[in-house]
C-alpha positions in Angstrom: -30.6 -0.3 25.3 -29.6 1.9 22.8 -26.0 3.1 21.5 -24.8 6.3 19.3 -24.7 3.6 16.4 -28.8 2.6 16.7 -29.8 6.1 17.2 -31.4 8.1 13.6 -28.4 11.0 13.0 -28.1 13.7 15.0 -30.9 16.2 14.9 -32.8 14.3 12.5 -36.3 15.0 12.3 -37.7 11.2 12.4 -36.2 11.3 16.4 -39.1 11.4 18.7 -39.9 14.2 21.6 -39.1 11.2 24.3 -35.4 11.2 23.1 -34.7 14.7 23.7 -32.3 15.1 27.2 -34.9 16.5 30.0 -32.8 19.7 30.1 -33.8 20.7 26.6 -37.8 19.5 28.0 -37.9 15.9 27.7 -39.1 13.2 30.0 -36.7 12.9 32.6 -35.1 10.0 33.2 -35.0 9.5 37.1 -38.3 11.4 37.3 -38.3 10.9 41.7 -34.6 11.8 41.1 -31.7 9.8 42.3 -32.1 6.9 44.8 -31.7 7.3 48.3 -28.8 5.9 50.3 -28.9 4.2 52.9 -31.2 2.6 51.5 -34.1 0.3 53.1 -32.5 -2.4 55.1 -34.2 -5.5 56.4 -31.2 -6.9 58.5 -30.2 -3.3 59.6 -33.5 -2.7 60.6 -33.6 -6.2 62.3 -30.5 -4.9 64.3 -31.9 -1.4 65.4 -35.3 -3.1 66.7 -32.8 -6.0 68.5 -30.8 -3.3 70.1 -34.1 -1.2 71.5 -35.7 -4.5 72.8 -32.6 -5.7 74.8 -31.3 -1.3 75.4 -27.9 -2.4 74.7 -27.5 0.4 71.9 -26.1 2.5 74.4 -23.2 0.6 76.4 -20.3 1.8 76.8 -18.5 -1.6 77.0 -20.5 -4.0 74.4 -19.7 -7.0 72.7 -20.6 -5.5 69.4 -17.3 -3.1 68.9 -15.0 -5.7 69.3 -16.9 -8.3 67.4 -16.8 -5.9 64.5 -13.3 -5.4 64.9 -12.4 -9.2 64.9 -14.7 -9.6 61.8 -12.8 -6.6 59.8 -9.7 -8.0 60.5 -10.5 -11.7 59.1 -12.1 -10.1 56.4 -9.7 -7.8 55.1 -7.3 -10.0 56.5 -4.9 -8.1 58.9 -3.7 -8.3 61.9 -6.2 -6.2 63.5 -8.6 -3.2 63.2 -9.5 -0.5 65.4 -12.6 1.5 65.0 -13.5 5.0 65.7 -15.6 8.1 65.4 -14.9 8.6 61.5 -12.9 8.2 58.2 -10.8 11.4 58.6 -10.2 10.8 62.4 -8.9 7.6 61.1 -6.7 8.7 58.9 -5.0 11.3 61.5 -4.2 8.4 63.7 -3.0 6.6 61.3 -0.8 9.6 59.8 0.3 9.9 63.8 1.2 6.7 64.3 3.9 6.8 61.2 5.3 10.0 63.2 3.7 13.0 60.9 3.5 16.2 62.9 4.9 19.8 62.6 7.9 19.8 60.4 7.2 16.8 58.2 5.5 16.0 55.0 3.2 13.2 53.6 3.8 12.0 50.2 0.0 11.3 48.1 -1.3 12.0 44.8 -2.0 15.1 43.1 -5.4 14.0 42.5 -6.9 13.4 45.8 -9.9 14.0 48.2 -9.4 17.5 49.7 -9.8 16.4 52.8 -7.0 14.5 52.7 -5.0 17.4 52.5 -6.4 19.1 55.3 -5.6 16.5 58.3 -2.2 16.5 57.3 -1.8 20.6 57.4 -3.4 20.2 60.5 -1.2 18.2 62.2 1.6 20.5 61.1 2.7 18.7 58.1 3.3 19.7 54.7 1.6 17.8 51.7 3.8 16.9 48.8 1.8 15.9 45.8 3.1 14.1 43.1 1.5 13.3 39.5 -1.4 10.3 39.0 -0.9 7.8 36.0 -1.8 9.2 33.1 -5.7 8.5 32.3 -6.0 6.9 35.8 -6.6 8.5 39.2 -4.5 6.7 41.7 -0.5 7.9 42.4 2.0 7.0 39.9 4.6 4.9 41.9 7.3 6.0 39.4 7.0 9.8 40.8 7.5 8.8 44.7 11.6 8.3 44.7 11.9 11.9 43.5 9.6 13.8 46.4 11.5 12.0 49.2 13.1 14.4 51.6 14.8 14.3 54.8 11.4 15.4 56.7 9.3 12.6 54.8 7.4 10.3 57.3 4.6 8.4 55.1 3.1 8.0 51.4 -0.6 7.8 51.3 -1.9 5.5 48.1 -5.9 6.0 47.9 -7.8 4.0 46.1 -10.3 6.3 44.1 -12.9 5.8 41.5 -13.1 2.3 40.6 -9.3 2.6 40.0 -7.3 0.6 42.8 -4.2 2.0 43.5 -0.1 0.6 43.2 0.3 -0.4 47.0 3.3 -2.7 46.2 4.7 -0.7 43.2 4.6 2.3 45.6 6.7 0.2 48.4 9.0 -0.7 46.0 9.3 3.0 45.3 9.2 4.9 48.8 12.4 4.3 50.5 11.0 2.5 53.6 8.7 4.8 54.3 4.9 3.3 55.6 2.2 3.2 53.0 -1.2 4.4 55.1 -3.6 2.6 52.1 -6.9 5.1 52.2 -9.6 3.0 51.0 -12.2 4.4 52.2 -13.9 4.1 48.5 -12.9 0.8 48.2 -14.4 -1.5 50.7 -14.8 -5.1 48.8 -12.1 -4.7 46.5 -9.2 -7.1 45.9 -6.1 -6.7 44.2 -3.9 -9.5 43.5 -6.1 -11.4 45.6 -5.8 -9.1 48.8 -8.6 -7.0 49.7 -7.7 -3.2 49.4 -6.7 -1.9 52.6 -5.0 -5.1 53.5 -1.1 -4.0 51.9 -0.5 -0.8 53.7 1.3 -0.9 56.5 -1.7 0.7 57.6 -5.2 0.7 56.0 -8.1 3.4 56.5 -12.2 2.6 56.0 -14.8 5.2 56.4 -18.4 4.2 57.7 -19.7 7.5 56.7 -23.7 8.5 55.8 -22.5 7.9 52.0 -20.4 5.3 52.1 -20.5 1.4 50.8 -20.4 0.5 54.9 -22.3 2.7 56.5 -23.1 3.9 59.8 -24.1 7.2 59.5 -20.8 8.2 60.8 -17.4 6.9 61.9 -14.3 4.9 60.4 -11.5 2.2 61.2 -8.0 1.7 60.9 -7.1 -1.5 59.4 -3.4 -2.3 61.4 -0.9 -4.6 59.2 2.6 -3.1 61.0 2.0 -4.8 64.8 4.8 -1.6 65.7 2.6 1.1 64.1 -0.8 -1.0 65.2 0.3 -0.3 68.9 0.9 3.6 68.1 -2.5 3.5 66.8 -4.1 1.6 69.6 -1.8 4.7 72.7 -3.2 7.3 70.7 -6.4 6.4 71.0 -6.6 5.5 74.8 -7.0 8.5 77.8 -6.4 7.0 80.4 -8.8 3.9 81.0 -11.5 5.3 78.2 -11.0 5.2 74.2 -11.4 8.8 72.7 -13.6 9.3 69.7 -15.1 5.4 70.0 -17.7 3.9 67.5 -20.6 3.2 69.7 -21.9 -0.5 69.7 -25.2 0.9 67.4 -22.6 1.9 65.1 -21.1 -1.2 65.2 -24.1 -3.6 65.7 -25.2 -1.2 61.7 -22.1 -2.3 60.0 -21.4 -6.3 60.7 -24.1 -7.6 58.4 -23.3 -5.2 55.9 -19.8 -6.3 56.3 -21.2 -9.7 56.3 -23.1 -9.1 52.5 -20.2 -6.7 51.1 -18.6 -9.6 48.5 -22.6 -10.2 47.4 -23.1 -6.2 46.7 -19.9 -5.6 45.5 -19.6 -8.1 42.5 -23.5 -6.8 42.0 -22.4 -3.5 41.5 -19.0 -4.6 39.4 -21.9 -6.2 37.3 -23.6 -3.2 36.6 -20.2 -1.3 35.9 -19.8 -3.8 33.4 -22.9 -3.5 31.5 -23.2 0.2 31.9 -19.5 0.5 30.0 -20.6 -1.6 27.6 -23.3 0.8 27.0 -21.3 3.7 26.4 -17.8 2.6 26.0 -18.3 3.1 22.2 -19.4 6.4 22.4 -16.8 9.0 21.1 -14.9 11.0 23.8 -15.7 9.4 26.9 -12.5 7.7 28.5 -12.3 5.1 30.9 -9.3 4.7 33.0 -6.4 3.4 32.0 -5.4 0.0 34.9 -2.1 -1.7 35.2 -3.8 -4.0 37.9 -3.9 -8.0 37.1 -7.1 -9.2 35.3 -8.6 -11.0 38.5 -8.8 -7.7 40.2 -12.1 -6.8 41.8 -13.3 -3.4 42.0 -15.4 -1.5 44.6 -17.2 1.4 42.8 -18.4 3.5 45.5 -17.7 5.9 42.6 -17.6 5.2 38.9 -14.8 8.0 37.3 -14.3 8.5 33.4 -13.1 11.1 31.9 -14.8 13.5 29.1 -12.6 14.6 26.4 -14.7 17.4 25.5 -12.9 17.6 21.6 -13.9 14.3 20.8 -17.8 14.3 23.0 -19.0 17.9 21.8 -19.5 19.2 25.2 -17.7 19.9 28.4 -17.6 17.6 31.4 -19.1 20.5 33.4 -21.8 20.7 30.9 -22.2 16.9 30.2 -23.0 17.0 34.4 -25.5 19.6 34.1 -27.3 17.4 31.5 -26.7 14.3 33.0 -28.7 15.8 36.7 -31.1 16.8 34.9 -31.7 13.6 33.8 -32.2 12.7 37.8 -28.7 10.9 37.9 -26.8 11.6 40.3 -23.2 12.8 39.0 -20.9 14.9 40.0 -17.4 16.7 38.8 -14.2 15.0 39.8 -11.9 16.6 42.5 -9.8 19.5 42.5 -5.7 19.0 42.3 -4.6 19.7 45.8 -2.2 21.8 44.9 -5.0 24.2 42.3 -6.4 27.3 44.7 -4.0 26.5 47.5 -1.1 28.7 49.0 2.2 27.4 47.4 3.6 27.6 51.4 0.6 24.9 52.3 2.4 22.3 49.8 5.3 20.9 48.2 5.0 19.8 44.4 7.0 16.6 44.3 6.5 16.1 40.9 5.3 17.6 37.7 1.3 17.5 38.2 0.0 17.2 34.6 -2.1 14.4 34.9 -3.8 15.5 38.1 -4.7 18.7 36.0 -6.3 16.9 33.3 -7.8 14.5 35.8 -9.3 17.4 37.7 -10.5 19.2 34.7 -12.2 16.2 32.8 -13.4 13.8 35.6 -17.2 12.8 36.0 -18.2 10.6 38.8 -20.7 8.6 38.8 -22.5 8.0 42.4 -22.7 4.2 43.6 -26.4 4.0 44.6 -27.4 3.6 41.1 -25.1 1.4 40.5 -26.4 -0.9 42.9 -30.0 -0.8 41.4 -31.1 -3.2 38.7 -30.4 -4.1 35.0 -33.3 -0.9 34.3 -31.5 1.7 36.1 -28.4 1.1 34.7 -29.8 0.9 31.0 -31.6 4.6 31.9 -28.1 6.1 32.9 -26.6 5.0 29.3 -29.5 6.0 27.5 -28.8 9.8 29.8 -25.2 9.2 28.1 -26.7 9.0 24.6 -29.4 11.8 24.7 -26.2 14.2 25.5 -24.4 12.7 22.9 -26.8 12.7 20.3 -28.1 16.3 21.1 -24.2 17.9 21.5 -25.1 20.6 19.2 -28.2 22.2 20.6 -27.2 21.4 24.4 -23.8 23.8 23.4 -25.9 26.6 22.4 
């Protein structure tokens, strides 16, 4: 694969028409465009033909929802899991269960999903954003103690990016209050050798069309608080029926995914690793900074960096243009929370400047390529390096 240092200088006339980027009308890269996901499954599709022979896909009452549930728990080894219709529905239980509601505020990083946001205005709540690490994308525990008020009722620590979040930094930080661990982006990952989702007091996964488990739709709340476990379990019962279940096709989907997720997950941590080393040399793009322990194992369901546009020649906004061009799916990071939002629909708890610079030079990297092969990887550095080497005429 090729790096900046084995290309001919920039603009030279000895480079050849197949190294120009596809934007400026060479051959594109990812010529169908990017890969599908979900992708083709053999055991998934084993499941869906199982479930039409038998016509349990519809029960009400299966033995595939709670099998799931036992098999989350051992797996990210908590005390138990309850499922339900998404991510975001999982994360307002969650929120609920640690007594958020009208008058309170929730304590999470500048930097952050916009969603995120949202479920706590709507249940009344205020969101108080505090600063990420610098050169990272995950809360900085050293801002919490300082956004702590009277009304506050949780800290949310999402795991975002590759970049695995503080979860015990943050508890030594918060004052008592529960940690609801998001990792939604992080199924497969371990930290200190617990798998994200497993420190919070509660943990949240998302099953979404997108997502590393996937269902098409719905989510789970990983319970490690018994006390906040049973709030989660009363919130979600009417009467003798669960509201907004997973159905048992849902479920029956995810369990041999679950059952794979160490397998893809080091796959893709593989490809991370070459890809970097592809492009890691190449001036102005930064990868994120990590205080975690050297055995930590990373999800990816997105790959961030960020492009220091001074140092690369072009703007992140401009490096994704090229890059999509290309075929490869990329996309610019998230929006601060607290950017483009009514200062009475937040709280700053902190200085923000790293969530700015976050949200201005952020590219993200979409995890279906990553879970390709050794050839797909090498095509998204070469996508890098075309940019790179053509800075000058892409600018114009």
């Amino acid at each position: 694969m090729l790096r900046p240092s084995d290309l001919p200088p920039l603009e030279s006339s000895s480079i050849m028409s197949g190294f120009l980027p596809a934007i400026l009308g060479g051959p594109m890269l990812f010529p169908d465009g990017p890969p599908a996901w979900p992708r083709p499954d053999a055991d998934v599709r084993e499941v869906l033909e199982r479930l039409a022979r038998d016509a349990s896909w519809g029960r009400y009452l299966g033995e595939r929802v709670p099998a799931l549930e036992a098999e989350l728990a051992e797996a990210f080894e908590v005390e138990a899991a309850a499922t339900c219709v998404s991510g975001t529905f999982a994360l307002e239980l969650a929120l609920k269960a640690c007594g958020v509601g009208t008058g309170t505020e929730v304590i999470l990083a500048g930097y952050e999903y916009d969603a995120t946001a949202h479920v706590i205005l709507e249940l009344g709540a205020m969101p108080v954003f505090v600063d990420v690490r610098p050169g990272s994308f995950v809360i900085d525990p050293h801002r919490i103690a300082g956004a702590i008020s009277e009304r506050s009722r949780a800290v949310i620590v999402s795991h975002l990016h590759g970049a695995l979040g503080e979860v015990e930094r943050v508890r030594e930080c918060a004052g008592g209050l529960p940690i609801v661990e998001d990792a939604a982006q992080a199924p497969g990952a371990k930290y200190e050798g617990r798998p994200a989702g497993s420190r919070g007091d509660l943990g949240i996964l998302s099953f979404g069309g997108s997502k590393l488990l996937s269902a098409g739709r719905g989510g789970a709340v990983l319970v490690q608080n018994p006390r906040l476990g049973q709030r989660v379990k009363v919130l979600l019962q009417r009467g003798s029926q669960q509201i907004a279940p997973l159905s048992e096709m849902q479920a029956a989907i995810v369990r041999p995914q679950l059952h794979r997720l160490a397998a893809d997950t080091a796959h893709r941590a593989e490809n991370v690793r070459i890809l970097l080393g592809e492009i890691g040399g190449i001036p102005g793009i930064v990868l994120p900074t990590s205080s975690e322990d050297g055995d930590a194992i990373r999800a990816y369901y997105k790959l961030g960096m960020q492009i220091d546009e001074s140092a690369f020649g072009l703007s992140r906004d401009r490096l994704v243009e090229v890059l999509r061009a290309e075929g490869i799916a990329v996309d610019a990071g998230f929006r601060p929370g607290h950017l483009g939002r009514s200062k009475s629909r937040f709280r700053a708890g902190s200085g923000l400047e790293h969530s700015e610079v976050a949200g201005r030079e952020t590219l993200i990297l979409h995890h279906p390529i990553l879970s390709g092969d050794r050839s797909d990887i090498e095509k998204v550095a070469e996508g890098f390096v075309r940019a790179y080497q053509y800075k000058n005429r892409l600018r114009g």
